[in-house]
Each structure stands twice: as C-alpha cells, then as structure tokens.
N, CA, C and O atoms as CSV, one atom per row, in Angstrom:
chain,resi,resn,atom,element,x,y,z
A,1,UNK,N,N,80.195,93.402,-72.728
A,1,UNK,CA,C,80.572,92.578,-71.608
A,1,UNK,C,C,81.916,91.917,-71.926
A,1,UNK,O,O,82.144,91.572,-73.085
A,2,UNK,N,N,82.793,91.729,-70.983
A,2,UNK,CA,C,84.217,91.348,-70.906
A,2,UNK,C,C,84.296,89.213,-70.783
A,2,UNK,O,O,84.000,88.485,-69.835
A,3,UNK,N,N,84.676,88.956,-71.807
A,3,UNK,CA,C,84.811,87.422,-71.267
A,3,UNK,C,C,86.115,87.069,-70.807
A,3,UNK,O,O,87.191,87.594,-71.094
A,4,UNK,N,N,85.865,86.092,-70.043
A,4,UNK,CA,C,87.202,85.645,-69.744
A,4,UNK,C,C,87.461,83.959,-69.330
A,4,UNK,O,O,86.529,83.344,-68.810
A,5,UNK,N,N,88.658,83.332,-69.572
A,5,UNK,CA,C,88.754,81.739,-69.660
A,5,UNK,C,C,89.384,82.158,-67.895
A,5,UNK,O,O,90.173,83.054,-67.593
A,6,UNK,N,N,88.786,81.280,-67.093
A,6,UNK,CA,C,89.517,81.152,-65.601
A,6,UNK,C,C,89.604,79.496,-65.308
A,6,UNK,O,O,88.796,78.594,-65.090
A,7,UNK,N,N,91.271,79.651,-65.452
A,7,UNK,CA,C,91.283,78.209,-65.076
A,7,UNK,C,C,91.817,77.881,-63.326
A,7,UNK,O,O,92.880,78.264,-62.837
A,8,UNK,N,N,91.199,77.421,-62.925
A,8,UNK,CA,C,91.816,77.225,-61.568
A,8,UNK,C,C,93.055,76.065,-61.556
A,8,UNK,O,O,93.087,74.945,-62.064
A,9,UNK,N,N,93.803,76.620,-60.962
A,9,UNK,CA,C,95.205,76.251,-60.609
A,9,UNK,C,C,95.150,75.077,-59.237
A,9,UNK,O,O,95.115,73.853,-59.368
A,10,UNK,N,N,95.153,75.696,-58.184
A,10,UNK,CA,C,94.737,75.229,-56.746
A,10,UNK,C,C,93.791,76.177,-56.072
A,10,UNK,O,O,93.884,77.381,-56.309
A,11,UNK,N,N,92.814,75.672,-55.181
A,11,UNK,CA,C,92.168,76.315,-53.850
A,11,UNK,C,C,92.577,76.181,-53.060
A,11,UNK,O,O,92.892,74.998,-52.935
A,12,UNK,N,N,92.993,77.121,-51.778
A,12,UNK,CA,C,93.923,77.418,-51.042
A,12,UNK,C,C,93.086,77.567,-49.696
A,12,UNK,O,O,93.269,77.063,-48.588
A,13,UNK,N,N,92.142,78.401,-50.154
A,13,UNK,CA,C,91.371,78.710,-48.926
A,13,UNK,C,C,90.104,79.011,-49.144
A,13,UNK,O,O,89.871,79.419,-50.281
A,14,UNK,N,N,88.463,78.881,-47.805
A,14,UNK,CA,C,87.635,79.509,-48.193
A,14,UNK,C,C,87.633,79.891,-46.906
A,14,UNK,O,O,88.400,79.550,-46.006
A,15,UNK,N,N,86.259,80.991,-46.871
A,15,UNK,CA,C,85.796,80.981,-45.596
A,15,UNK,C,C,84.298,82.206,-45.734
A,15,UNK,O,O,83.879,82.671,-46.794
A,16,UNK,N,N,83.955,82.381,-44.873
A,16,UNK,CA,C,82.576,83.044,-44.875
A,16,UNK,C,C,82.637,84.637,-44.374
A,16,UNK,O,O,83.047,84.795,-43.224
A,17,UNK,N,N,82.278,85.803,-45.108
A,17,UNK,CA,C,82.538,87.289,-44.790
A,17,UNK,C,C,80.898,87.680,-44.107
A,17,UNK,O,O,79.921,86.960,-44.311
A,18,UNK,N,N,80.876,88.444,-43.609
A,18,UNK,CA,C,80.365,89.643,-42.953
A,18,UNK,C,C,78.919,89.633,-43.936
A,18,UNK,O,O,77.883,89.107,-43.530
A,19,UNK,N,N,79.003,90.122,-44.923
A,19,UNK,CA,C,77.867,89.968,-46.396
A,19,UNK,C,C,77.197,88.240,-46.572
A,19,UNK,O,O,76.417,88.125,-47.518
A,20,UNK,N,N,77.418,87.133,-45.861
A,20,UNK,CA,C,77.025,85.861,-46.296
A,20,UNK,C,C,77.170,86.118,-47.435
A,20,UNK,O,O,76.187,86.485,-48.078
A,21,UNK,N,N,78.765,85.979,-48.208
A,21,UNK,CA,C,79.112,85.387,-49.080
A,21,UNK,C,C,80.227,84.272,-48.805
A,21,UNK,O,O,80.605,84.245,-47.634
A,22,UNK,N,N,80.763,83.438,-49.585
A,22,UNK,CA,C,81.654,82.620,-49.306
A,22,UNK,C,C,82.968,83.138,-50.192
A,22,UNK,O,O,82.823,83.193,-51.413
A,23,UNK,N,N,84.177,83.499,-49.638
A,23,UNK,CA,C,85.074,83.374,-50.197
A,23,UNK,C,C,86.185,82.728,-50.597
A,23,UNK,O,O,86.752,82.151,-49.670
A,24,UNK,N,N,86.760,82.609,-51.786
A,24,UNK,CA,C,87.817,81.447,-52.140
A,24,UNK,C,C,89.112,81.952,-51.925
A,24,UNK,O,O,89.156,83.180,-51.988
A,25,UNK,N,N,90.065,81.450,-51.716
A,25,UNK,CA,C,91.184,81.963,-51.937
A,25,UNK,C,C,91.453,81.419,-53.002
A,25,UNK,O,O,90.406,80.851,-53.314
A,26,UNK,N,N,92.631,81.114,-54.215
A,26,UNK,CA,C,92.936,80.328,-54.946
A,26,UNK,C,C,93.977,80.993,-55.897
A,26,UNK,O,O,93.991,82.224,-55.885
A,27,UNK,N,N,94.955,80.269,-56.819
A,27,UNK,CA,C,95.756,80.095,-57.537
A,27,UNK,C,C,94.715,79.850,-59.308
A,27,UNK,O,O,94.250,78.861,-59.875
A,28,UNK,N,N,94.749,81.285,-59.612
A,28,UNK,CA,C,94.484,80.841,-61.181
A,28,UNK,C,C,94.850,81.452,-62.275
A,28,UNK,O,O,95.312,82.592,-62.252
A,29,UNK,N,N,94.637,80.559,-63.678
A,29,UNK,CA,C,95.105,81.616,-64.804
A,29,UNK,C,C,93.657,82.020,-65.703
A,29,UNK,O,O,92.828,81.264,-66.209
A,30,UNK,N,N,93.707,83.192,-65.684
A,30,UNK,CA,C,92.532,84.342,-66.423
A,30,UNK,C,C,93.160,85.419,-67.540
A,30,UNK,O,O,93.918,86.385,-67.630
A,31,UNK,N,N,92.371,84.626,-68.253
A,31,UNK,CA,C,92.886,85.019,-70.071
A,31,UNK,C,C,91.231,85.789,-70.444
A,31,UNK,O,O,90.150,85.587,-69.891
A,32,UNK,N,N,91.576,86.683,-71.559
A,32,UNK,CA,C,90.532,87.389,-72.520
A,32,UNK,C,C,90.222,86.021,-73.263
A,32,UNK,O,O,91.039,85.200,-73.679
A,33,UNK,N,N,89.227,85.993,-73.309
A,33,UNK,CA,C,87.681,85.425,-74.247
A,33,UNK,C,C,87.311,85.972,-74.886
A,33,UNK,O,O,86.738,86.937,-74.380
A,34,UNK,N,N,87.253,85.907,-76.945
A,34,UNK,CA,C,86.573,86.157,-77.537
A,34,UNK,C,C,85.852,85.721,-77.964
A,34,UNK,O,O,86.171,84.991,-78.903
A,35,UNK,N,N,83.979,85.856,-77.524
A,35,UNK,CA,C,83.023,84.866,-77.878
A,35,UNK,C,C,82.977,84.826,-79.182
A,35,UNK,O,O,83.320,85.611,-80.066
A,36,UNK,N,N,82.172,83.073,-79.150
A,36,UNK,CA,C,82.307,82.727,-80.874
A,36,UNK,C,C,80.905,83.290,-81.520
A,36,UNK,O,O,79.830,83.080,-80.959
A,37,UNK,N,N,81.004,83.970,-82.659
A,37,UNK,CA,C,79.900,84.361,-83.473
A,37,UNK,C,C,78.732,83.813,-83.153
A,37,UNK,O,O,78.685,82.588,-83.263
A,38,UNK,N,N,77.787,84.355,-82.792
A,38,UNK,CA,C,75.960,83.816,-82.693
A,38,UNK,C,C,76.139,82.493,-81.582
A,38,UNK,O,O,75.519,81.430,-81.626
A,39,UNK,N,N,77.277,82.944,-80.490
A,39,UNK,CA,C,76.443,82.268,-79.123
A,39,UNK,C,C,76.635,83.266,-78.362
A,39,UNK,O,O,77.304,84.260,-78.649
A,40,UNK,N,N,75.872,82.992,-77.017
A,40,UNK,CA,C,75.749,84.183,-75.922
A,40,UNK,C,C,77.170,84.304,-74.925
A,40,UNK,O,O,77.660,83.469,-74.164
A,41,UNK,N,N,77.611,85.709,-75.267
A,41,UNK,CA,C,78.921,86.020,-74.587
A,41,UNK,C,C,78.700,85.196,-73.000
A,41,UNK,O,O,77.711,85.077,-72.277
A,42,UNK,N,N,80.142,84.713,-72.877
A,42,UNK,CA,C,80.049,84.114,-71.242
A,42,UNK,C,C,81.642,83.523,-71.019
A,42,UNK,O,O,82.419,83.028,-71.836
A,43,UNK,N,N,81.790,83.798,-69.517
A,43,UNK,CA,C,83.005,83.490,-69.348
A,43,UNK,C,C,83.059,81.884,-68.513
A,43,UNK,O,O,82.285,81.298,-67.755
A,44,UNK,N,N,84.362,81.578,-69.092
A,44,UNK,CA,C,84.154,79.828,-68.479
A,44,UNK,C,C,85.432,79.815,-67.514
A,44,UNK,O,O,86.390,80.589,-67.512
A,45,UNK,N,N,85.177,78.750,-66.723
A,45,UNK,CA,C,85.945,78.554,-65.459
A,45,UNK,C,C,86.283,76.858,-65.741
A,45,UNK,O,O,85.662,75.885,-66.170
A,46,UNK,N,N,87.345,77.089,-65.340
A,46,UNK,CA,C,87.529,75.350,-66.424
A,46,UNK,C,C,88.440,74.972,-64.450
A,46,UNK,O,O,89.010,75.743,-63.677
A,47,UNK,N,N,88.114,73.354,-64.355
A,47,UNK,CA,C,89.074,72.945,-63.093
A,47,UNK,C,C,89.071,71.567,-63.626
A,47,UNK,O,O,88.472,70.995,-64.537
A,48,UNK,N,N,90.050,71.196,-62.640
A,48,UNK,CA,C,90.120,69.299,-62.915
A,48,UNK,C,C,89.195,68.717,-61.795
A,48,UNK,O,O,88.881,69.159,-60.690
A,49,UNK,N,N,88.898,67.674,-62.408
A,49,UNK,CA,C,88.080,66.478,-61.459
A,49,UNK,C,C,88.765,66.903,-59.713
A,49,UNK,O,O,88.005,67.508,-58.956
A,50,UNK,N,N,90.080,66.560,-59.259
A,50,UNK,CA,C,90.589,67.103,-58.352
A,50,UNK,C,C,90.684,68.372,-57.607
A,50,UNK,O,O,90.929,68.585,-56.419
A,51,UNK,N,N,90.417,69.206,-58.647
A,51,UNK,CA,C,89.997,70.811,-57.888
A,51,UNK,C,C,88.457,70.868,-57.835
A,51,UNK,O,O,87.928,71.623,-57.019
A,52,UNK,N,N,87.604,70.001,-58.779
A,52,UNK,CA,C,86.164,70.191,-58.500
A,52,UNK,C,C,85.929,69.459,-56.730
A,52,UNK,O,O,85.118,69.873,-55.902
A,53,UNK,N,N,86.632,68.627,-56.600
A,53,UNK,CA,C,86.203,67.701,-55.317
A,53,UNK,C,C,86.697,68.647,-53.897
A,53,UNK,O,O,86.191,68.818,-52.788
A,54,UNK,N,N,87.984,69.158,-54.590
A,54,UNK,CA,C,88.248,70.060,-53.576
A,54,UNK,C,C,87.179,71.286,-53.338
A,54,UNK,O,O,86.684,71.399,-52.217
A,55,UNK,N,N,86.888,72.028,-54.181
A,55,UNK,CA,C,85.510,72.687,-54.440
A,55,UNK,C,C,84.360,72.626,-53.532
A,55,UNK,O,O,83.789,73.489,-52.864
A,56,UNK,N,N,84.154,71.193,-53.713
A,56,UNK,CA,C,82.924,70.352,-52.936
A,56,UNK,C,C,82.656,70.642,-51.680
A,56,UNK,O,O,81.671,71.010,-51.040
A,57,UNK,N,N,84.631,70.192,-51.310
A,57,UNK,CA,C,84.826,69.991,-49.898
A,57,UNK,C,C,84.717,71.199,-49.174
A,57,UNK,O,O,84.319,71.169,-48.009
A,58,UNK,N,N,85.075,72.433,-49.819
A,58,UNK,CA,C,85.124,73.723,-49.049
A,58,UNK,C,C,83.755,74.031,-49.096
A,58,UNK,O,O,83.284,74.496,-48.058
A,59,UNK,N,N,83.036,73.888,-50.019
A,59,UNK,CA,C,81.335,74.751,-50.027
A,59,UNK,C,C,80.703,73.781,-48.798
A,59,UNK,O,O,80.124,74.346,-47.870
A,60,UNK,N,N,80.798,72.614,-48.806
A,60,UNK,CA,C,80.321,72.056,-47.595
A,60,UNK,C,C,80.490,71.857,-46.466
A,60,UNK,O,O,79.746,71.252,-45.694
A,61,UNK,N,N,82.075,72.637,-46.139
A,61,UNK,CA,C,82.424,72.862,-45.026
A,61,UNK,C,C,81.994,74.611,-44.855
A,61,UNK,O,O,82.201,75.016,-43.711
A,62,UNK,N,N,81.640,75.283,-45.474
A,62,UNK,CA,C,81.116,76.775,-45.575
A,62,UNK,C,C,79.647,76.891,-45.143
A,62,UNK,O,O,79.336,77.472,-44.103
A,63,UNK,N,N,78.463,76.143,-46.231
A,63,UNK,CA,C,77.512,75.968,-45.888
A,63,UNK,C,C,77.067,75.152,-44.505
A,63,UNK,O,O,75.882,74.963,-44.230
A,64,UNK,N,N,78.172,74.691,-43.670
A,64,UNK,CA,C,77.812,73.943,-42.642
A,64,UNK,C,C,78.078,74.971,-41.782
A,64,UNK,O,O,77.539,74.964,-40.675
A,65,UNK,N,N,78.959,76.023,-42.162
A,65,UNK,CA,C,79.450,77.253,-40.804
A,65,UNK,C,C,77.981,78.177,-40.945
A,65,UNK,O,O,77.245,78.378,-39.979
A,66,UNK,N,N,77.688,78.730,-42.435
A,66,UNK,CA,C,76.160,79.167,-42.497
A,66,UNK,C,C,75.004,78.817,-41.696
A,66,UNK,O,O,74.179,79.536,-41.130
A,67,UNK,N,N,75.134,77.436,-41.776
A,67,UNK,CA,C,73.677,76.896,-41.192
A,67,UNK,C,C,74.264,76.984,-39.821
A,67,UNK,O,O,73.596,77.835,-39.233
A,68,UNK,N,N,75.280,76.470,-38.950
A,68,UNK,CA,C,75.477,76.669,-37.394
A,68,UNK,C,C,75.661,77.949,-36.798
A,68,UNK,O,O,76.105,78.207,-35.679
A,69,UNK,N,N,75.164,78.897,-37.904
A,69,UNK,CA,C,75.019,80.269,-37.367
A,69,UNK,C,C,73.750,80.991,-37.787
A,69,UNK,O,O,73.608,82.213,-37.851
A,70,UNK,N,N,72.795,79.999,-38.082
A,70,UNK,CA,C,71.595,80.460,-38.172
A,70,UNK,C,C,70.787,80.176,-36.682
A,70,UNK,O,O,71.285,79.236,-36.063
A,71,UNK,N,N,69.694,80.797,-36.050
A,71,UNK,CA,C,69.357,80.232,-34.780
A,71,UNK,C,C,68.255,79.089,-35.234
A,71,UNK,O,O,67.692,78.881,-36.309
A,72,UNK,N,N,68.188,78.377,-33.829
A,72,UNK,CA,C,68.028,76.864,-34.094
A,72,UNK,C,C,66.206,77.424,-33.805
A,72,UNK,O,O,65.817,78.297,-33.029
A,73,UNK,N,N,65.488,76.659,-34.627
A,73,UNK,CA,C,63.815,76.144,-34.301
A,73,UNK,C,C,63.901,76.313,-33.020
A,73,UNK,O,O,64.831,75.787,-32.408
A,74,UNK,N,N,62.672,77.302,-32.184
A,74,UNK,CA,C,62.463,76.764,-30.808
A,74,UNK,C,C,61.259,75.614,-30.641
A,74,UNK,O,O,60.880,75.125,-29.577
A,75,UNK,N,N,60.731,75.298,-32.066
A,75,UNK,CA,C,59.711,74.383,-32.227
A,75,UNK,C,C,60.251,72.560,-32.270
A,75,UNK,O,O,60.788,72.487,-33.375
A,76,UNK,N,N,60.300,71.824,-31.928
A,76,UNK,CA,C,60.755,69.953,-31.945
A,76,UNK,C,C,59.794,69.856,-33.052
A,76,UNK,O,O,58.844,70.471,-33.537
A,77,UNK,N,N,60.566,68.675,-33.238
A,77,UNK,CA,C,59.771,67.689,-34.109
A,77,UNK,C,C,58.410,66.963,-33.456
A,77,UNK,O,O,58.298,66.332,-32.405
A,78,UNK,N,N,57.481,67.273,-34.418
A,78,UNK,CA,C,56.232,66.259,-33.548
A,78,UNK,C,C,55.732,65.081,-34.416
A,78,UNK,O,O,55.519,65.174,-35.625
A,79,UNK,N,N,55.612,64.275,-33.882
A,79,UNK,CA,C,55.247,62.966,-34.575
A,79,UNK,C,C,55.682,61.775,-33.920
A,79,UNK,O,O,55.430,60.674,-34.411
C-alpha cells in the first residue's frame, strides 16, 4: 500500500455528484510516506484549525443539499 502526507492548502469548492458522494475541490501538497517500523501503514491529511472550519462549513452545507433531496415523510409527527 502507497502512503502519502496530504496537506491541504485551501478548499475551493464542494458539491454533490450523481454517485452521493461529496466532492472537494482544493489546493494541496501530497508527498510519499514512509511508514515508521511496527505501526500500521496509513496516509495523513494534515489542515489548519482554519481549513478544518472551512471543512465543516462545506460538509454541512452538502449534507443539507443530501437531506433536501431525499423525499419528505408522508407520515406528521404525532403527539
């Protein structure tokens, strides 16, 4: 398996494809990873406090286009 360090730069864009996946646009740098002796190979994605919030902001503006395109309960609330 291939590791790799991905650091995000900026997020630029997301939006939602055809497959319900979410896609990012973004600005990053992706370097080879050589895992360290006797831990489990894995690649890391490193961002700042400021690109995590930005992050935030797009998955919850994504997951809100998801859910307003799911069809609505024809059942109300009872109680």
């Amino acid at each position: 398996m291939k590791t790799h360090q991905i650091e995000i730069q900026k997020f630029k864009a997301a939006a939602n494809n055809l497959q319900g996946q979410i896609v990012f646009k973004l600005d990053a740098l992706v370097s080879s990873r050589t895992p360290a002796e006797g831990v489990e190979p894995s690649s890391l994605l490193l961002m700042t406090e400021q690109n995590a919030r930005v992050l935030m902001a797009l998955l919850k503006t994504q997951i809100a286009e998801f859910d307003s395109k799911k069809p609505k309960s024809r059942h109300g609330r009872h109680g």
